[in-house]
N, C-alpha and C positions, 0 to 999 in steps of 0.2 A: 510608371509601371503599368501596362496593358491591364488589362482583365483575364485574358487568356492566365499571361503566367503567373498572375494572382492563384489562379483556379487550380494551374499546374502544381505551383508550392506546396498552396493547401493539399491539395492528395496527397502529392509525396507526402507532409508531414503526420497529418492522418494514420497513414502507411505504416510508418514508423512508428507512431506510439498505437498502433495497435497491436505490431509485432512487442513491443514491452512489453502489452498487458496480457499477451499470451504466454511469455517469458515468467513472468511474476505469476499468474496462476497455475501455473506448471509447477513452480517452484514452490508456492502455498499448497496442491494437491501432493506433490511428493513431501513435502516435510509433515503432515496430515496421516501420511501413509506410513512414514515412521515410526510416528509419535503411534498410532496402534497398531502397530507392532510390538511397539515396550510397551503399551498400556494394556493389551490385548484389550479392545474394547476402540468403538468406531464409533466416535463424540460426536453428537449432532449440535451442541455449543462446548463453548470453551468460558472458562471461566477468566476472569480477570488475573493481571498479575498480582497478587498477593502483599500490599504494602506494607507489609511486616520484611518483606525483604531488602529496602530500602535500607542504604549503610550508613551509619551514623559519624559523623566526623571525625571521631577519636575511637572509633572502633578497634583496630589496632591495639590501642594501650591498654585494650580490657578483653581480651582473650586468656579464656580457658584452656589454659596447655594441656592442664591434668583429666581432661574430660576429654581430649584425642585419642582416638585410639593407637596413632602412631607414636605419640610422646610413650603412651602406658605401656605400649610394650617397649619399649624404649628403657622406660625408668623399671620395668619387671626385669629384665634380661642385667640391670644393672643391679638391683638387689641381691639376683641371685648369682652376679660375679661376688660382690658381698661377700655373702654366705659362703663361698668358696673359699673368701680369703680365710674367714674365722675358722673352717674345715683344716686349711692348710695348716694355721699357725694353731690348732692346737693338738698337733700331730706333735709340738714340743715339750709338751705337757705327759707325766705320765697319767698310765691309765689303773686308776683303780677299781675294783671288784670284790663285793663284799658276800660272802656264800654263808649261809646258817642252816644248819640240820639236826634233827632231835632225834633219837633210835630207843625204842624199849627195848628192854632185853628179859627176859621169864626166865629163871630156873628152878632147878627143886631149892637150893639153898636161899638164895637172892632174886628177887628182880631190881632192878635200875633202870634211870634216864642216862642215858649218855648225849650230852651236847655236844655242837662243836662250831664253832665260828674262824671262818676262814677266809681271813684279808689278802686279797691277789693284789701284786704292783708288776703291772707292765710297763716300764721305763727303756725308752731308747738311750743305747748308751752310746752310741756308734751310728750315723748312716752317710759321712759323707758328705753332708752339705745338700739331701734329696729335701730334707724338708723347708729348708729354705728357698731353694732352687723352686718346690712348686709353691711357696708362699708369693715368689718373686711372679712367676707365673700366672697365679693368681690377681696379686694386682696388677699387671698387664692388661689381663683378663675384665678389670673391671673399669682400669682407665678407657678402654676402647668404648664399653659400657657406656664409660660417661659422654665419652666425644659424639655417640650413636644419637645420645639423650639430644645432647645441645642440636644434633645437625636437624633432629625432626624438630624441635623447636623451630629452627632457622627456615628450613621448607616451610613447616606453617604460616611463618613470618611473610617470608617471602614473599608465596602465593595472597594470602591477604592484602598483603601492602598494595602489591601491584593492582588486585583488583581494586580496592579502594583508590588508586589513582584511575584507574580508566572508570570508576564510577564515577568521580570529581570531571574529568575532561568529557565522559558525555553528559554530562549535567548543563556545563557551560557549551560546547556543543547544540544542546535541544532549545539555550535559551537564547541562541546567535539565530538558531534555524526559526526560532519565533519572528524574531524582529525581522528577518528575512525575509520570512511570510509575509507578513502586516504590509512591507516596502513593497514589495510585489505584488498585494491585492487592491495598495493605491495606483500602482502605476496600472495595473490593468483599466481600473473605473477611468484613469484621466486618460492610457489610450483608445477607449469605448467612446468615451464624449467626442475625443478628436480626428472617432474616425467615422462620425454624423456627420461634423465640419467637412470631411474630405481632406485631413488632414496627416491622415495616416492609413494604410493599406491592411489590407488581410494577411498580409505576410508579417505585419508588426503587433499584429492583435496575437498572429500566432508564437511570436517570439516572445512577449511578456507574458502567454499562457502557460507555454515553457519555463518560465521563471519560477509561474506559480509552482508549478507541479517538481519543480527542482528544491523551490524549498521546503515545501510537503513531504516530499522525499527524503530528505536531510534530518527535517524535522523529527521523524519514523526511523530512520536509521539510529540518531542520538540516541532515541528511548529506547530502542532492540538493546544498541550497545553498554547501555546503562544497567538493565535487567541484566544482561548477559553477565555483566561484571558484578550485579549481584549476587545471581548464581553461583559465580566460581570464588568468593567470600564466604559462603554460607557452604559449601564443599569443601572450603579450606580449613574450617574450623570447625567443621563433623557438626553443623546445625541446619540442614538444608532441609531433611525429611520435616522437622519438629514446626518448622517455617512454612511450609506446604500442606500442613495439614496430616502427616503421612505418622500414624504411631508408630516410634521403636520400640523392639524386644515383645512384639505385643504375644508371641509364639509363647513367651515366659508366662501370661496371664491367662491359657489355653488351662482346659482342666487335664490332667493327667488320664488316659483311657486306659492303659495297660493293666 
């Protein structure tokens, strides 16, 4: 191979990863530009990711349903199907009403207390089959209730589970992209020596540079996509703010002004 198209490659490839790295900082200033925009606030550092957010193997099996807010209104709308039912059925039931009043009475001959206690019963004798019909109703009303309950369970499942598998596969991911690395930064050193020898070109030095920088790459991406699926764990089970640093309900511990 000449020297000339040594020299030619090399630009080209040059060329190319310089157009990357203006790709990637393009990409870093606009997500930069996002991020304060929801932060309202232009960070001159950023802070590490939070190793509290790391998912734990058996995470899954110890979620908090009853601390979602989607299970709770879930299991609320189901209580107060509930409440409907015992409404319904005890429209079968009469009603009773118990009245007490005391009256003085003055005259020239006499005065007296006049008492008087008065037991009301309002009993349906008759309606047709309405209060069954909405007792039936009612539980309807509160099966659907339940089915609501289980399906937010199910979505929080869901979403969990799955994060916790894409956190398992970029784990194994980040630690393929290591050994990667390492393979890569030996064959660089031993095509360096052999290309003192003249045993190798500028065009080969730049292809295992590429290697490196491939599994650097890789390496970076695992740990994004690992956080990322931390993230969406810790969203799924209404614990992300608590994880970050971020107090909830803090507006609760405000003093009252009014």
């Amino acid at each position: 191979m000449s020297s000339t198209s040594d020299e030619l490659q090399t630009r080209t490839r040059i060329a190319g990863m310089q157009a990357t790295v203006e790709q990637y900082t393009a990409a870093l200033n606009s997500a930069r530009a996002r991020l304060a925009v929801l932060t309202g606030m232009q960070a001159e550092r950023y802070s590490p990711v939070p190793a509290r957010l790391a998912i734990e193997q058996d995470a899954v099996n110890r979620i908090d349903y009853a601390s979602i807010p989607a299970v709770m209104a879930a299991q609320n709308m189901e209580k107060a199907a509930q409440y409907g039912i015992e409404t319904a059925k005890s429209q079968h039931w009469p009603t009773l009403s118990l009245k007490a009043g005391r009256t003085r009475y003055e005259s020239d001959n006499r005065s007296y207390w006049d008492d008087q206690i008065q037991l009301n019963v309002d009993a349906p004798l008759y309606q047709g089959g309405a209060v069954s019909a909405r007792v039936r109703q009612a539980e309807g009303a509160r099966a659907m209730a339940a089915s609501q309950v289980d399906q937010a369970r199910f979505d929080v499942l869901q979403k969990a589970s799955v994060a916790q598998a894409d956190w398992t596969g970029a784990l194994g991911r980040r630690e393929a992209g290591k050994r990667q690395l390492e393979s890569a930064l030996r064959a660089r050193d031993v095509y360096k020596n052999e290309y003192t020898l003249s045993k190798r070109s500028i065009n080969d030095l730049l292809s295992v540079e590429q290697d490196v920088w491939q599994a650097i790459s890789a390496k970076i991406m695992a740990e994004y996509d690992g956080w990322s699926a931390a993230i969406n764990y810790a969203s799924a089970v209404d614990n992300l703010m608590p994880l970050v640093g971020i107090e909830t309900n803090a507006a609760a511990k405000l003093p009252d002004l009014s």
